[in-house]
N, C-alpha and C positions, 0 to 999 in steps of 0.2 A: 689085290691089285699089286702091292710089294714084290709077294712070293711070282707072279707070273711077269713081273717087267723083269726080276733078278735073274729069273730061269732063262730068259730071251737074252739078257746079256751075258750071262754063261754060255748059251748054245755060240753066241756070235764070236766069244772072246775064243772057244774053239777052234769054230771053223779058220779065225785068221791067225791063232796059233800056226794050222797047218799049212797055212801059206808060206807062213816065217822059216817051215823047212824045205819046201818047195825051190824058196830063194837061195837058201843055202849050199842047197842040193845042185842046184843052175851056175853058182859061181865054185863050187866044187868044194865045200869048204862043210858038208854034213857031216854030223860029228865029231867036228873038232871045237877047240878054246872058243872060237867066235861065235858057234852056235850055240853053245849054253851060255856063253852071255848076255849073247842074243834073247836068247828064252829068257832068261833072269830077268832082265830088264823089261818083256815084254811083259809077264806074269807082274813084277814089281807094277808095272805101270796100268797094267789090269784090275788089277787089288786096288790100288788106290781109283781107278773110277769106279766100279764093282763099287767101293765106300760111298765114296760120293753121291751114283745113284742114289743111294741105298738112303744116305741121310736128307737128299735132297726129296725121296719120296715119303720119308718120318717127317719132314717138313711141312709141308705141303698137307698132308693126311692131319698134323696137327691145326695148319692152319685155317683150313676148312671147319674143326673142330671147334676151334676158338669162334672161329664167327657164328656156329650156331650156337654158341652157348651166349654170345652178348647177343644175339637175335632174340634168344630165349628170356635174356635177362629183359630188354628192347619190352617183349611182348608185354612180360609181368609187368613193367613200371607203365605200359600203357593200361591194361588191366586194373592198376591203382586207381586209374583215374576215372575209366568206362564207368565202372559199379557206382559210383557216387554221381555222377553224372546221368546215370540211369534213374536213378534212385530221384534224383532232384526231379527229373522230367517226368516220373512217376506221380511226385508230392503234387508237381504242378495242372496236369492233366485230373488226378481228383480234384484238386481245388478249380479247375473248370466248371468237371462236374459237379460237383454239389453249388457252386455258383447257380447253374443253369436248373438245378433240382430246385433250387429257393427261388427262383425267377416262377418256373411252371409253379409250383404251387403257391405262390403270390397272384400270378393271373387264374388259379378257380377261385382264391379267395374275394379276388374283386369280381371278377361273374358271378359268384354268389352271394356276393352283396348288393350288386346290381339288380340282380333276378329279386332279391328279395323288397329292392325298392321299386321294382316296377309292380310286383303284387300289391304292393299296399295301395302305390299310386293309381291302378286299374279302375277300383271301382270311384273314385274321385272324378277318373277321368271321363268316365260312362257316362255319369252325373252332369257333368262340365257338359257335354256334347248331347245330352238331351234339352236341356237349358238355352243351349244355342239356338237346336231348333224350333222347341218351344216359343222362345224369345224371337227368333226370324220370323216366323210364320203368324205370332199373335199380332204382329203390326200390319199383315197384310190379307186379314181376313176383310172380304169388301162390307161395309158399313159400321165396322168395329171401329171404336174409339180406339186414338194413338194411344190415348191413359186409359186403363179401363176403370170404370166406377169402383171405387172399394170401401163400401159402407162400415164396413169393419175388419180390422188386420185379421181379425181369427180367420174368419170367414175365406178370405182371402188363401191363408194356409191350408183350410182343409181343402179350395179347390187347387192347387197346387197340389198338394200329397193327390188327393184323386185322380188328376191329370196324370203325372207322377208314375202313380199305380197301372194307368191306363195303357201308358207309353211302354211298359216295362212286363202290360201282358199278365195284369191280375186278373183273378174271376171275380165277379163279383156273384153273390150269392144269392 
């Protein structure tokens, strides 16, 4: 970009070079004392913008440069901070998870204790609910004593287990 703005002020400092003789030429004065001083001065005064350009686009070319490099600097000191900050929202996200891992296998361990108390408690409760009915239904069999006679507790027990047996769909033999 340097080399093609400098070439464009050379072609232009030409062209109005040629004008400066033009003028010269018009007030009749080409080739002599006042025309090359003319020139001098135009040339002196050329060079130094010719300069000027020249440093004001090493300027500018620098200062563009500078900002991508504190942009770059900018990026890494934000990067310092990204990676640890990832890093932390990492640690925290497994500590979610394994929170919620110990949670789930906390709830089979109680379904499996439950399950295993409702087994025990099954056949207790079969028992309980034939007894009920037994118990309901012996008070309302028509002419049956509310108490029934019980001459002897044995006696008593074996018709109980019998019944018992009966309810529960033994053979007997």
């Amino acid at each position: 970009m340097i080399d093609a703005s400098l070439a464009e002020f050379d072609k232009q400092a030409k062209i109005s070079r040629l004008g400066l003789g033009k003028t010269a030429s018009d007030a009749g004065a080409f080739g002599g004392a006042r025309h090359g001083i003319a020139q001098a001065e135009y040339d002196a005064a050329s060079d130094i913008n010719r300069g000027l350009l020249h440093a004001r686009l090493l300027d500018q070319g620098f200062n563009v440069g500078r900002q991508g490099q504190a942009q770059h600097l900018a990026n890494l000191q934000g990067m310092t901070t990204l990676v640890p900050n990832l890093q932390a929202g990492l640690g925290n996200l497994y500590g979610q998870i394994g929170g919620a891992e110990n949670t789930y296998a906390q709830q089979l361990q109680n379904q499996l204790a439950q399950a295993n108390v409702n087994a025990m408690q099954l056949p207790m409760d079969r028992i309980q609910q034939a007894a009920n009915i037994f118990g309901t239904t012996a008070g309302q069999v028509p002419g049956a004593p509310v108490q029934p006679f019980q001459v002897n507790p044995m006696y008593a027990g074996i018709g109980a287990f019998g019944s018992l047996q009966a309810m529960l769909g033994a053979k007997s033999g």
